[in-house]
N, C-alpha and C positions, 0 to 999 in steps of 0.2 A: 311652441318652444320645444327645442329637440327633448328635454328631460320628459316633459309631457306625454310625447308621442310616445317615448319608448315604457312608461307606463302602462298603456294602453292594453297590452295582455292581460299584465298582471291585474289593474283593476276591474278586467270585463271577466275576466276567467273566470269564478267562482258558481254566477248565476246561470250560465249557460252548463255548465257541468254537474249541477246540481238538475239539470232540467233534462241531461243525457241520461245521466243516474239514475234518477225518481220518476221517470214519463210515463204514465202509462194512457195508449190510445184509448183504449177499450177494455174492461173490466174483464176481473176472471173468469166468472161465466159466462161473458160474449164472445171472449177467445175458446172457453173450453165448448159451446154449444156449437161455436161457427166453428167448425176446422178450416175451411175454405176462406176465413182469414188470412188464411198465414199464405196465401199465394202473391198475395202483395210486394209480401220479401221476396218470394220465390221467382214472380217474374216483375221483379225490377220497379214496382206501379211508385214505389216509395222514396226511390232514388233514381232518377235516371234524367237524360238531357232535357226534358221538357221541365220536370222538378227544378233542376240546375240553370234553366233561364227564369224560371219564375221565382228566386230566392236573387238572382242578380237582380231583374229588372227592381223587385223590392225593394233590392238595397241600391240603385239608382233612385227611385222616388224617395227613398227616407233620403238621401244627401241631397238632392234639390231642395228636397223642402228646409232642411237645416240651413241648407247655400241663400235661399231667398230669402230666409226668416231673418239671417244674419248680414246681408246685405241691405237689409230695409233698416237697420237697427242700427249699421258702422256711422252713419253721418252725424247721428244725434250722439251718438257715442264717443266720435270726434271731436264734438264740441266739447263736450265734459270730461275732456281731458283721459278717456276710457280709447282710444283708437290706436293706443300707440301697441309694436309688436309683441309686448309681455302680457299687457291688460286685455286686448280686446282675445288675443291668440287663448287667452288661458279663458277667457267668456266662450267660446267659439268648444273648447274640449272638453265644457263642464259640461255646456247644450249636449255634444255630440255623448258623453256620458250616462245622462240622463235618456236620451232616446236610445240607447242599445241596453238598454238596462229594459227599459218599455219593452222592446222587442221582445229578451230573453222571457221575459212575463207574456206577452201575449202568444208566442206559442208554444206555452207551457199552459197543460190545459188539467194536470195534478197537482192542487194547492194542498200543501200542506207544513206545520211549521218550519220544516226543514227548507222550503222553499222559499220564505219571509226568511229566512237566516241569511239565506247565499245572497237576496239583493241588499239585505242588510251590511254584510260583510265587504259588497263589494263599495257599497261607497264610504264604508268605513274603512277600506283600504285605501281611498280615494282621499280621505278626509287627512288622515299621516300623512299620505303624500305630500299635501300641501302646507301641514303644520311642518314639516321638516325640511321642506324646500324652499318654504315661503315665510316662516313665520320665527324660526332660530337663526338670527343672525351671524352666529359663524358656519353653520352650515351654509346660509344665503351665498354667504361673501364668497365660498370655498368654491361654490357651484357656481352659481349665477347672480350677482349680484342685485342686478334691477327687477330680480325678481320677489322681494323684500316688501312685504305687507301689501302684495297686489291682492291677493283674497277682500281684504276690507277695502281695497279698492272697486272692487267687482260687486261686494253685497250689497254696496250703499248705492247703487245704480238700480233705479226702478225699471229701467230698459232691460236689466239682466233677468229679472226674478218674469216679465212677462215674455221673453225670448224662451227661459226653461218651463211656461205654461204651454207657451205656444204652439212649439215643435212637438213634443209628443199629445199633446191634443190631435192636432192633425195626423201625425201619425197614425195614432188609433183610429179614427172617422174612415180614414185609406184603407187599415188595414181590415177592421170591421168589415167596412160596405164591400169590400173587394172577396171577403171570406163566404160572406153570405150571401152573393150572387155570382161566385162559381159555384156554393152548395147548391143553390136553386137552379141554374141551369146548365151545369155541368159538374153534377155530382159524381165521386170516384165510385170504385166499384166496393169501398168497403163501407160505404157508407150507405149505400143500397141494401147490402146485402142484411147489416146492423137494423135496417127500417125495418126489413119483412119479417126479421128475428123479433123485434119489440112487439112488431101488431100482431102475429100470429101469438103471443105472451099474452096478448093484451095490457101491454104498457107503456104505448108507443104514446108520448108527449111532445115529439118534434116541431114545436113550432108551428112554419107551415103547412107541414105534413099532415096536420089533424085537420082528414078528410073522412067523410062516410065510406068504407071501401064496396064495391058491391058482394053481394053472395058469391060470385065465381071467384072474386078476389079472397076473399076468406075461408072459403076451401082451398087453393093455390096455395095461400101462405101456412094456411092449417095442416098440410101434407107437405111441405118441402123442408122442415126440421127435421122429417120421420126418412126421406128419402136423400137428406143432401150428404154427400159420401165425401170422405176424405180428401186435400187438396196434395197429398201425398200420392194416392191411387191414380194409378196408369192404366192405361188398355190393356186387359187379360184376354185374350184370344180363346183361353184354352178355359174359361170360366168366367163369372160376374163377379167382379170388385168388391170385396168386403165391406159395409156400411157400418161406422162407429159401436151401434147398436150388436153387432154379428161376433164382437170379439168378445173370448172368455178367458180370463183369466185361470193363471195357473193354480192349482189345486192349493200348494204351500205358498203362495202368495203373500207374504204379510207374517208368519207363522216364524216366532223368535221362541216358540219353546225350546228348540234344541240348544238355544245357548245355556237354558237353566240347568241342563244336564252336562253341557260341554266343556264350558268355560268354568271354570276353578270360580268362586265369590268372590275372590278380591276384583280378579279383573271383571265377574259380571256386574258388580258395584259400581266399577269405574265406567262402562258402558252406560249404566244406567244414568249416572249422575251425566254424564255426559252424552245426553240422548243426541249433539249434532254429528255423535263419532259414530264411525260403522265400521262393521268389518268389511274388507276387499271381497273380491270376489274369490282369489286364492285362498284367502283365510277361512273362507265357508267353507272351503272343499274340504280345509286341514280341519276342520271342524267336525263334516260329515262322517271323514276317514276314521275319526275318534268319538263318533256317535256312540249314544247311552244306550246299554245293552247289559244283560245280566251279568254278562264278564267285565265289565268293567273294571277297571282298579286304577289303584292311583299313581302308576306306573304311565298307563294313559293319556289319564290326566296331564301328569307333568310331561309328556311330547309334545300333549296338543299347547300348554302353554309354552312351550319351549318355541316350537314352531310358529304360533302367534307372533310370538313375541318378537321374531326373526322376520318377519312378516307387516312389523311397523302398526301393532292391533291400532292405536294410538291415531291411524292416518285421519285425517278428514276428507272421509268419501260421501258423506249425506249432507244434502244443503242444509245449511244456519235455517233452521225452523224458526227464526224469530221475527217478529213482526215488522223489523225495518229489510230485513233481507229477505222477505217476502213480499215486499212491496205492499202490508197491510194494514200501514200507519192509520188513523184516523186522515181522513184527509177531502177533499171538497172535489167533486170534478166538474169543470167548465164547459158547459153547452153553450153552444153562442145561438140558441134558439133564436127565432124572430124577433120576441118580444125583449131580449137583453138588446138586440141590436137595434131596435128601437130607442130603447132609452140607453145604451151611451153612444150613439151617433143627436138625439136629441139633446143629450147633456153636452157634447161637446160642442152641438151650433150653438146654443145658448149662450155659452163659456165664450165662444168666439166671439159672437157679435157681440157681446156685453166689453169684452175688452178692448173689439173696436172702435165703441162707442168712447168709451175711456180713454183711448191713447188720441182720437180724435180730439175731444175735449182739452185735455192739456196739452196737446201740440197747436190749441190757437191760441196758447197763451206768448207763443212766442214769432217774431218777425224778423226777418233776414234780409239783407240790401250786398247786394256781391258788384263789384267792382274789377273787372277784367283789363289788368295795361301789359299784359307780354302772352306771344302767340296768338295761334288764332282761333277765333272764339268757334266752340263745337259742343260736342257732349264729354260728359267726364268717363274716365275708364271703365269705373265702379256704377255700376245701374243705382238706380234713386239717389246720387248725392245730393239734386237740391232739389228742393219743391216750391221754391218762390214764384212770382208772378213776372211776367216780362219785364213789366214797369218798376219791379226792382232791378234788375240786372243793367249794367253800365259800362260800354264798353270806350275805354279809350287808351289808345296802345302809347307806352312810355317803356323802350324798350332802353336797356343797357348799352352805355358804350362799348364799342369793340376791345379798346384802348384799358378796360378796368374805371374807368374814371364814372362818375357817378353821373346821372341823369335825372332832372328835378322836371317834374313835370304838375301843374294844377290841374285837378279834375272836378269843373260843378258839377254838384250834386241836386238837386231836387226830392227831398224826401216823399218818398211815395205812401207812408204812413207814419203811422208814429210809433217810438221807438221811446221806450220807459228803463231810466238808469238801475243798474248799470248794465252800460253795452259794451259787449265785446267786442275786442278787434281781431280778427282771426287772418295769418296768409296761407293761401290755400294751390298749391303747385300740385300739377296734376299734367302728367303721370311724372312720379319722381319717385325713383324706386329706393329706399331703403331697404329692404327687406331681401336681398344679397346675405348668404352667410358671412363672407366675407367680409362686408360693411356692418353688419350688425357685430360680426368678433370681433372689431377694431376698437370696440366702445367697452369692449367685456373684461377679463380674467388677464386674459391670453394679450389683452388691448391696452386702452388706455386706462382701464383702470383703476390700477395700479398710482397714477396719475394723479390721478382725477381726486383720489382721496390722502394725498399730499407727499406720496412716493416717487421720487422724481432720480432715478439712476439714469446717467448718461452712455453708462455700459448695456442695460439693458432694452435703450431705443428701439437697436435693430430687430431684437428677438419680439418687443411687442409689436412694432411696426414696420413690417418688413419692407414695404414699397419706399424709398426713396422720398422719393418728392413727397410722401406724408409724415416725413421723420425731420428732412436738413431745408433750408431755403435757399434761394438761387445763389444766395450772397455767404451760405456756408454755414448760419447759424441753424443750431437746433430750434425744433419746433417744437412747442410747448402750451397743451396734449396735443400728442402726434399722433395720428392714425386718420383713418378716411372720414370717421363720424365729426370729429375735431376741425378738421381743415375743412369740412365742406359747409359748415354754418354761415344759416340764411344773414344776412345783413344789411335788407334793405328797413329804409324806416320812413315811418308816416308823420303825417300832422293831419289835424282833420280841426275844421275852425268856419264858425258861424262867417258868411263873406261881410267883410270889411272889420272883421273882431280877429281878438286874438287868440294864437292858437290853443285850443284844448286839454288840458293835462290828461297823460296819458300813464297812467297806476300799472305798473309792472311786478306788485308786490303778489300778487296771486297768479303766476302764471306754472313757476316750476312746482312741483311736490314738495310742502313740507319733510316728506321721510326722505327727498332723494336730494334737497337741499341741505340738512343736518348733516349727511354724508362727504358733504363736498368742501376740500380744504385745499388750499395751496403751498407750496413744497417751503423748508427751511430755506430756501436759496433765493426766494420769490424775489423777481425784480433784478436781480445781475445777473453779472455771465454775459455770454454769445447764446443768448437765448432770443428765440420769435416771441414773446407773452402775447395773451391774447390782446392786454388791453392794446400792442402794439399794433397788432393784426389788423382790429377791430376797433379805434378808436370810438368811433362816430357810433356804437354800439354795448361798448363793456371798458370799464373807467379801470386805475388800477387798485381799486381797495375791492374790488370786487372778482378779478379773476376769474376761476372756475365758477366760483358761487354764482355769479350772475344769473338771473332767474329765466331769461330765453336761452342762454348757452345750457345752463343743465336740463331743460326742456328740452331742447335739439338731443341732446345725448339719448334721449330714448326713440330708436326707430320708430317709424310708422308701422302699421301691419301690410296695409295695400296701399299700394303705389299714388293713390287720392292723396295727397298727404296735408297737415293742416296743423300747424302751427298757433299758438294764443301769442300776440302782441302788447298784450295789454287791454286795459279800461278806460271808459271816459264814464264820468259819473255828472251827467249831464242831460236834461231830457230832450229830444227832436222831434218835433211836430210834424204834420204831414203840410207839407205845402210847404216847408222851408227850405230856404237857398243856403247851402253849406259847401265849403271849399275844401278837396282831401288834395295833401301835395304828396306826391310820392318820392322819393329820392331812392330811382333805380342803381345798384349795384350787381346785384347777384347775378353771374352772367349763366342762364339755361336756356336763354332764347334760342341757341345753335342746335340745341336737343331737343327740341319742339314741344320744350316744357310752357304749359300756363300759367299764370301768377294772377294770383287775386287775392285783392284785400275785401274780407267778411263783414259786416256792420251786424252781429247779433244779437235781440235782447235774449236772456236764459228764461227760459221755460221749467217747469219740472221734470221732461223728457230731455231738457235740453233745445233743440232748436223744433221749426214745427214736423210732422209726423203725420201729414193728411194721408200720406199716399200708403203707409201702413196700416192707419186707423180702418181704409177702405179696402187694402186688402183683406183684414181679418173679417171683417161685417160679411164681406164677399163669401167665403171661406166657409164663417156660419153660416149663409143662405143655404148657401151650395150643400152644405151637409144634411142640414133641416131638410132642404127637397128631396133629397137621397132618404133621408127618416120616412118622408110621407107616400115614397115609391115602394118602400117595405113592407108598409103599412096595404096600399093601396092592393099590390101582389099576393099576400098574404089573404086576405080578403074575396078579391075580386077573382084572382085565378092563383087558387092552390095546387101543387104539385100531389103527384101520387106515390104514396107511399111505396119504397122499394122500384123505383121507374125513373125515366129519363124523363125531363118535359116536354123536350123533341119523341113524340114517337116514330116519327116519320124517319128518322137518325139514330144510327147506333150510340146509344150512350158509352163514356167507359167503361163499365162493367161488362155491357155486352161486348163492347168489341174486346176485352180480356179473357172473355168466355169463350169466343171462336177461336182465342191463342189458345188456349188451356186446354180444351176439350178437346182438338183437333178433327169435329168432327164426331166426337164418340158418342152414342145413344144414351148412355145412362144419367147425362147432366140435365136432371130433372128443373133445374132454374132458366134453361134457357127454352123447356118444352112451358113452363109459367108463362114466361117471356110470349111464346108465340099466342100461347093460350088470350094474355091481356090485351096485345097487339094486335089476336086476330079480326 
């Protein structure tokens, strides 16, 4: 729904900007011991086109998996009155919500509380959004009307709460197993370099990495802290590059006595109390100029305060020494060792096959019989819309007259199982697009309605319905609701009857929404004029005490999401046996045969998913395997052939680090990690 979409910043923006702000890779003494960190930034290892396709293709696999999780999920969802384009569309932004909020957390590898605030915040921005768009009825009506208590529509759907399981489960399984088998076999170069810092420390707990190293290795790593030189330093021709250790600070380095002598009390007070203020580097000078000496006076004085003072003493030139702008909060950092990737790739097969098992379970509690009489029979647009068995499926073609005129056609039935009241009647046109801006605004604000809820200006027709033929009728009367959503209602209708009995009552009192039938009124004028009414339109379908309200007409009013589309007919509260002979009669109208539209009537019992969900149940089981043997390969690796600490697993193959070492060095003799290198390699 466009209001949704344009949310979208605003609710994702917090956690990911709290995670730019607060990140920190590697600690302060891994950045202060390693200088040869910071080459990373320097040549590009952090940002560049191989980064930029590995953050795409990432986010190609995160929308498949939301794409597929959510198309396994739109048919059962259809049935339960969840598929139309408000409900399912606002199901579909919650999922997509939920797993970029995941993301922003898993590569965020500095927890700390600030960090729980921002995803807190964000779906607490999330959460307004929808109480004010969704939940206060004049802001509803102002915006979007049909968008009105869809939230309780969405929660009360058990399909919903295992689609927002689902999708960042998997997520995390992807992104886990994908994190720790580039660490394993194609580790960067800072992460090597961070290995031989820890074991030469002796505090190296990596995971895999905790190997015996030999003696030549612990000499190696034991000498290249002492010799590893600046990732600043360049080729000196004319001498040897300075090693961290070689620099001496300046004599008065640190030395604030001469403000006690310089600076007047008031303002040394002011300094003190506010230890983040400094003086400039100007103001030192003017300070120097007016150094404590026996002559002193307080003629002095007051220049050097004078000139301070002109000088801005006040500015903020020393960083915020405080613990949140030092980046020294209390705070947790995330190693994704072996052993966490263990146990949550573990936890999430579990999680999946346990829900597979689940969604399998209560999608046998439900049966489906589909009935095919217009077009020709193939696959539906949408992957998995049905999962019945052959010998439910029935084809027999009863197409529409050319002429408009209606076409009755008998179709026996043989039930293929049994079917426990009540059953649904569902028609199901495939591919029939609602989901047009166009046709979806016809139904809205800007549309019908206006209309719809007993507003009926014959000035303002044109302005909501601009097309013609969806406004006047060939014979010159207005249309009454006028717009595409209005005039294109389905109108074909059934009967369905034990053979040689009579026909079935068919219970229409549960098809539209209670919230969106309370809404629906017809105009002070109901019934005169040079008006089309619908009961005129639609005889054979909506009487006149019933108008708008009619409980399939205000069901039509809500677009489909995807082009499947699938209408509620009604109920029969009636049981069917397997092996029983039953007559459905159809009386074709609706003409879409020319458009290479489908039409089928649905015979569904309800389930607790809604209709059945074999093909979900087994993908997710799938899913869990799949990730469990990804667990036991971790496992297996770790184990059976460990990695060397600070090394590529390919020796035979430049790792990234080395081949960033042959950029970096150029060739220069004093890069003692790549004389390591040869030394382990030799």
């Amino acid at each position: 729904e466009d209001m949704e979409r344009a949310s979208y910043n605003f609710v994702l923006a917090v956690p990911i900007i709290m995670t730019g702000v607060l990140e920190q890779d590697v600690s302060e003494d891994e950045a202060l011991e390693n200088p040869r960190l910071y080459e990373s930034g320097r040549l590009g290892l952090d940002l560049n086109a191989i980064k930029l396709v590995e953050m795409l293709m990432s986010a190609l696999v995160h929308s498949c998996v939301i794409g597929v999780v959510m198309m396994m999920v739109f048919h059962n969802l259809n049935i339960v009155g969840a598929g139309d384009y408000y409900t399912f569309g606002t199901i579909v932004f919650t999922v997509l919500v939920v797993a970029m909020n995941y993301r922003a957390a898993f590569i965020t590898r500095t927890w700390h509380w600030l960090t729980l605030i921002g995803q807190l915040i964000s779906y607490a921005i999330y959460l307004v959004f929808l109480i004010a768009y969704c939940l206060i009825q004049p802001l509803t009506n102002i915006f979007q009307p049909w968008m009105y208590l869809v939230p309780f529509q969405i929660v009360s759907q058990p399909l919903f709460w295992i689609s927002v399981i689902t999708v960042p489960a998997l997520a995390i399984a992807i992104d886990v197993l994908k994190a720790h088998f580039l660490y394993e076999f194609y580790p960067d170069r800072a992460e090597l370099l961070l290995e031989e810092w820890r074991l030469s420390k002796g505090d190296f707990n990596g995971g895999t990495l905790e190997v015996s190293p030999t003696p030549e290795d612990v000499r190696i790593h034991a000498q290249a802290p002492i010799t590893r030189v600046s990732s600043y330093v360049f080729d000196h021709p004319e001498g040897e590059p300075r090693t961290p250790g070689s620099y001496i600070a300046h004599p008065s380095a640190g030395d604030t006595s001469l403000l006690a002598t310089a600076v007047p009390n008031a303002n040394l007070r002011a300094i003190q109390r506010k230890g983040r203020h400094a003086l400039s580097y100007e103001n030192m000078q003017i300070l120097e100029a007016h150094g404590p000496s026996e002559e002193s006076t307080s003629d002095s004085d007051a220049l050097a305060e004078q000139s301070i003072q002109a000088r801005d003493v006040e500015k903020l030139n020393r960083p915020d020494g405080r613990a949140f702008a030092q980046q020294k909060l209390p705070h947790y950092q995330l190693e994704w060792t072996w052993g966490k990737v263990m146990l949550a790739s573990s936890a999430v097969g579990i999680l999946l096959v346990c829900l597979g098992l689940l969604v399998t379970l209560l999608g046998n509690t439900s049966a489906e019989v589909r009935v095919q009489y217009s077009g020709e029979p193939g696959s539906s647009t949408v992957p998995f819309d049905w999962e019945g068995q052959d010998t439910a499926f029935f084809y027999h073609p009863c197409v529409e007259n050319k002429d408009g005129s209606v076409k009755t056609c008998d179709v026996p039935i043989i039930m293929p199982q049994d079917m426990e009241p009540p059953i649904l009647l569902m028609v199901h046109m495939d591919p029939f697009f609602q989901n047009f801006p166009s046709y979806i605004a016809s139904g809205t604000t800007s549309g019908a309605w206006p209309q719809l809820t007993g507003k009926f200006d014959e000035n303002d027709l044109s302005k909501h319905c601009p097309l013609k033929v969806t406004r006047v009728t060939e014979s010159g009367d207005l249309i009454f609701p006028c717009g595409q959503q209005a005039t294109s209602f389905f109108d074909d209708t059934f009967e369905l009857r034990r053979t040689g009995e009579e026909a079935f009552d068919i219970s229409e009192s549960k098809i539209a929404s209670p919230v969106d039938l309370d809404r629906m009124a017809n105009p002070a004028n109901y019934g005169t004029g040079d008006v089309a009414w619908l009961y005129e339109r639609y005889p054979h379908v909506i009487n006149k005490s019933e108008g708008v309200r009619n409980q399939r007409f205000t069901d039509w009013m809500r677009p489909a999401a995807l082009p499947s589309m699938m209408k509620d007919m009604g109920r029969i509260n009636v049981p069917l046996k397997k092996g029983e002979a039953v007559t459905l009669t159809i009386n074709s109208r609706y003409n879409v045969s020319a458009l290479g539209v489908k039409k089928e009537l649905m015979l569904i019992t309800l389930g607790p998913l809604g209709g059945s969900s074999d093909t979900f149940g087994r993908f997710l089981i799938f899913s869990g395997v799949a990730v469990l043997a990804s667990a036991c390969i971790v496992l297996l690796l770790h184990y059976l052939c460990p990695r060397t600490p600070g090394d590529s697993r390919f020796r035979g193959a430049l790792s990234r680090r080395q081949v960033c070492e042959v950029e970096s060095s150029s060739g220069s003799d004093y890069d003692t990690d790549d004389t390591a290198d040869e030394s382990r390699n030799g």
